[in-house]
N, C-alpha and C positions, 0 to 999 in steps of 0.2 A: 865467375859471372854471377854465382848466385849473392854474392855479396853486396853486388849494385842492386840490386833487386830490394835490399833491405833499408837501402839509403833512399826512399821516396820521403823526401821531407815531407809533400804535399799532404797524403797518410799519417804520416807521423803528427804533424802537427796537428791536420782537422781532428775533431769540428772545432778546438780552441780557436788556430786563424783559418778562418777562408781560404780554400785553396786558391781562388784567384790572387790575394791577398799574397801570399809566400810564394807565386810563381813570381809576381809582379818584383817583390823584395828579392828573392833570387837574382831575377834578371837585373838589378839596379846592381846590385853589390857587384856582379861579373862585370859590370860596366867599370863599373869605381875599381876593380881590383886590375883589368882591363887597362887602366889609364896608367894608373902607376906604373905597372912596367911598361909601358909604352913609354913613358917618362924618362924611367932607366934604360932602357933602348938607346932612345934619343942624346942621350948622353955620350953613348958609345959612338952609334952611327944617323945620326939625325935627319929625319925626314924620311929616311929605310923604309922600306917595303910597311906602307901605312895600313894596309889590311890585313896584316902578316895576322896577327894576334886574334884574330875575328871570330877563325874557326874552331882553336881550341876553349877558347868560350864560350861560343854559342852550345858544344858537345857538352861543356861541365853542364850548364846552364841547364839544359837538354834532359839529361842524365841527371839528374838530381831534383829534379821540380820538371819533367814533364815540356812538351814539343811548346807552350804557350811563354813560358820563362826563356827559352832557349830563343823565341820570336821576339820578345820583347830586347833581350840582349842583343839583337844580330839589329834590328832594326833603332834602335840607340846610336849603336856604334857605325853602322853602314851612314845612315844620318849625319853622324859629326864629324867623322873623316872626310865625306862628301864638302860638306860645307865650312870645316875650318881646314882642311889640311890638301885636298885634292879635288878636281885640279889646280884651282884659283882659291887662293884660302878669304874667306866670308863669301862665298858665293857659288850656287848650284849650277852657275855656265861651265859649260866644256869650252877649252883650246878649240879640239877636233875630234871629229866621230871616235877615237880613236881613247880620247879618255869616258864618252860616253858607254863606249862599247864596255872598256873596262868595269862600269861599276854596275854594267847589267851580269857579266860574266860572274862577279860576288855577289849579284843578289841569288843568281842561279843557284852556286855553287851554297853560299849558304842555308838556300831551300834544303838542297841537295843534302847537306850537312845533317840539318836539326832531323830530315825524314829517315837520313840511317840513324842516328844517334835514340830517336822516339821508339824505333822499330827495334835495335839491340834492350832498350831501357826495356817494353813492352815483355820481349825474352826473357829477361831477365827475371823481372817480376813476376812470369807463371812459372819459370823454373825456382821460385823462391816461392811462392805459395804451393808446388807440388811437391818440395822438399818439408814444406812444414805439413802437408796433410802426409806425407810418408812419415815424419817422426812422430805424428799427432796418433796415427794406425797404429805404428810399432809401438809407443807408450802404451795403448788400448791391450795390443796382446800382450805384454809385458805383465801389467795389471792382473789381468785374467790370467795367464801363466801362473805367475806370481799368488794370483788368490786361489788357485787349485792344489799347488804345492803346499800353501800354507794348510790345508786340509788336509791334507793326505800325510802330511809329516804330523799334525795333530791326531790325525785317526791312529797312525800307528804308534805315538807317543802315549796315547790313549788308551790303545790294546794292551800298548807293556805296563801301564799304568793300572789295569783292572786285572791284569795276570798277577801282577807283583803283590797286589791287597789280599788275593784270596789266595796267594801261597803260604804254605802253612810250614813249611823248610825256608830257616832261615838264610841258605844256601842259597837258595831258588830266585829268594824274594830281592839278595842284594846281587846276584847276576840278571836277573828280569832290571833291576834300578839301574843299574851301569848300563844296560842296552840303553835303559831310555836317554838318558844321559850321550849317550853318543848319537841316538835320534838328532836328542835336540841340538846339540851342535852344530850337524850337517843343517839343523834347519837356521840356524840362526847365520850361517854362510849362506843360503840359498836368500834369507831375507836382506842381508848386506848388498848380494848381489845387484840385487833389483830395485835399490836403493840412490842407484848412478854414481860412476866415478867421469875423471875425463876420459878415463879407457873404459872402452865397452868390454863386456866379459870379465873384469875383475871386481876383486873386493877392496876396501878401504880397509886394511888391519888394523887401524887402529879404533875405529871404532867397531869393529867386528868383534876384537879380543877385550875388549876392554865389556861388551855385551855378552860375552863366552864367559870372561872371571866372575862376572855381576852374580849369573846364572846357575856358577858351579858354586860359591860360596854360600848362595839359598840353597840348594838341592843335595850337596856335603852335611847339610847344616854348620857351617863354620861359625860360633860364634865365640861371643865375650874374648880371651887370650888369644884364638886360632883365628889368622886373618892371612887372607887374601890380595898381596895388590899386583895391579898391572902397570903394565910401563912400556908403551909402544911409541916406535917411527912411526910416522905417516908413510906410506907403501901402498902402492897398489897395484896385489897378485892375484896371477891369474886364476877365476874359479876354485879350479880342481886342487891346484896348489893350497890356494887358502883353506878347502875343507882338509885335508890332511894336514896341515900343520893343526889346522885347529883341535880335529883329533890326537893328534897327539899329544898335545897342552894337557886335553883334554885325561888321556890315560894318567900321565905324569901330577897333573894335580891329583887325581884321584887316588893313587898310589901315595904319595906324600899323605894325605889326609890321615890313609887308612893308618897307615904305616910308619910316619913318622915321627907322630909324638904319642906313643906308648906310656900311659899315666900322666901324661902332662896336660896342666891348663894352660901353656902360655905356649907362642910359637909362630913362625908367621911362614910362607908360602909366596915367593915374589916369580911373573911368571916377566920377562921380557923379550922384545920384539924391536934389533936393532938393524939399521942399515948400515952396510959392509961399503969403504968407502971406496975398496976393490971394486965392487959390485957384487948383487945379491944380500942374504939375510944373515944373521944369528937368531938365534929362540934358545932362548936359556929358564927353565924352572930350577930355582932353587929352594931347598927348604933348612932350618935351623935347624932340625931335628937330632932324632940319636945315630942318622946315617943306617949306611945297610950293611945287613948280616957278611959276617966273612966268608962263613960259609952258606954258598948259595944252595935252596932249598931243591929238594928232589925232581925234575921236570918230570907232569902227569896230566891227569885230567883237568887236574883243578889248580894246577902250579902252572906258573910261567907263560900263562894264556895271555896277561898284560904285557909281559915282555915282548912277545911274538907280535904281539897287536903293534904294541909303541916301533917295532923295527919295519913291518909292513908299512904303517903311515908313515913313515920315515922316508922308507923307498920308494913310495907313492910322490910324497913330497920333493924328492931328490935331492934329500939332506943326509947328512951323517953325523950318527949320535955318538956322543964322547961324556963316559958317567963319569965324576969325580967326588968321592966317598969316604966321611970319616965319620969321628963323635960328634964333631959340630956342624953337623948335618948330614947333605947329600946334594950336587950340582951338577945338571943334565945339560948339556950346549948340543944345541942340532945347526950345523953349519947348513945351510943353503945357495948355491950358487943363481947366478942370474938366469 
């Protein structure tokens, strides 16, 4: 219903035409459109029920430009059936009361017509003005949502940012960095979010990640030979989903950076983001590198904390990670179901 409601030419058009103006033209065209098929009618069954057609016209009429176009159409056509086609065609005498009676019964019933057709359009139109002050509110707290999160994720990106400067343990300083670093991820899914997809509640991955690589290749410092690119589907997942996959990109490139080119200037880091034609994702980091050790390092305080992380967001995501590891490099695939 709220759809008619959006179709008020009269609106639309003013103040370019007059709304008397487009009610007037409304009402002509239903006329002229009117005829035609009465024309093809006539073809079939000729002479057939000559007021048949009156009343789904006068309603378009009605409903689209308002109870005055819908007047103007009903009284056109009442008018010219009258006097070319019934009773006596060129002339407004009745036979007998009896065709009189008739074309008082259509002028009733056309009243009758245009005043429910005015009264649904009317409906229509506040439940289509109460639907755009509902989305016009909701965009408001979205906004304000939106601009409070954006603070509070900078406050805290902030804290790990002035913790990290006066750490004086170079240990400290690049586990405070990697926190921030995972801050900002979650924040840069929170700002996607609120961004609009055609699904409420989700992210657009691909500019989401393609905003995540931008951000990790300044803050890795990745430059000159070490580069970063991204490669996504268009997708769009839900929230929570989209912050864990994003984290986990997130671990996986970082891990790559530290890790995978050992003495090297040159090297590159491809992260992608495919649509499964089963349904659901792939997310694949790969890197050229020298690949991972055979033998895997001692699990402790300070070992194996990114592996744990990368399989939490994993199962957060409700994907499953598959490493595949040599000299010419190292290839991560997290399968995601729908």
């Amino acid at each position: 219903m709220t759809r008619i409601g959006d179709f008020d030419l009269c609106e639309r058009l003013a103040p370019t035409i007059p709304i008397w103006v487009t009610q007037i033209g409304v009402g002509l065209m239903t006329v002229v459109a009117v005829r035609i098929l009465r024309i093809l009618f006539d073809i079939v069954a000729g002479g057939a029920a000559p007021f048949a057609l009156i009343y789904p016209a006068i309603m378009v009429a009605t409903l689209f430009a308002r109870a005055f176009a819908g007047t103007v159409a009903a009284t056109i056509m009442i008018v010219y059936i009258w006097y070319f086609l019934f009773p006596i065609r060129g002339s407004f005498r009745f036979v007998d009361s009896a065709g009189a009676f008739s074309v008082v019964i259509v002028v009733i019933t056309a009243i009758m017509t245009i005043a429910i057709a005015e009264a649904f359009r009317r409906t229509a139109h506040k439940a289509t003005q109460e639907r755009d002050r509902q989305i016009a509110d909701r965009d408001l707290f979205l906004a304000e949502f939106d601009h409070r999160m954006k603070n509070n994720f900078a406050i805290v990106a902030g804290l790990l940012d002035l913790q990290k400067r006066r750490a004086t343990d170079p240990a400290t300083a690049e586990a405070l960095g990697t926190a921030q670093m995972r801050v900002d991820s979650i924040a840069r899914a929170h700002r996607h979010l609120y961004r609009g997809t055609d699904q409420p509640g989700t992210v657009e991955m691909r500019d989401y990640l393609g905003d995540l690589c931008v951000a990790l290749s300044e803050s890795l410092f990745l430059r000159g030979g070490i580069t970063l690119a991204c490669h996504s589907d268009e997708a769009a997942v839900p929230r929570d989903r989209a912050v864990s996959i994003g984290l986990v990109i997130n671990e996986l490139v970082t891990n790559a950076a530290k890790h995978a080119f050992p003495g090297r200037d040159l090297g590159s880091i491809a992260v992608t983001f495919r649509n499964r034609e089963e349904g659901g994702w792939t997310v694949t980091v790969a890197d050229d590198g020298v690949g991972m050790p055979e033998v895997a390092a001692t699990p402790g305080p300070d070992h194996g904390l990114g592996n744990r992380l990368i399989e939490a967001f994993a199962r957060q995501a409700g994907g499953k990670i598959a490493t595949d590891s040599d000299r010419t490099g190292t290839r991560v695939v997290m399968e995601l179901a729908a």
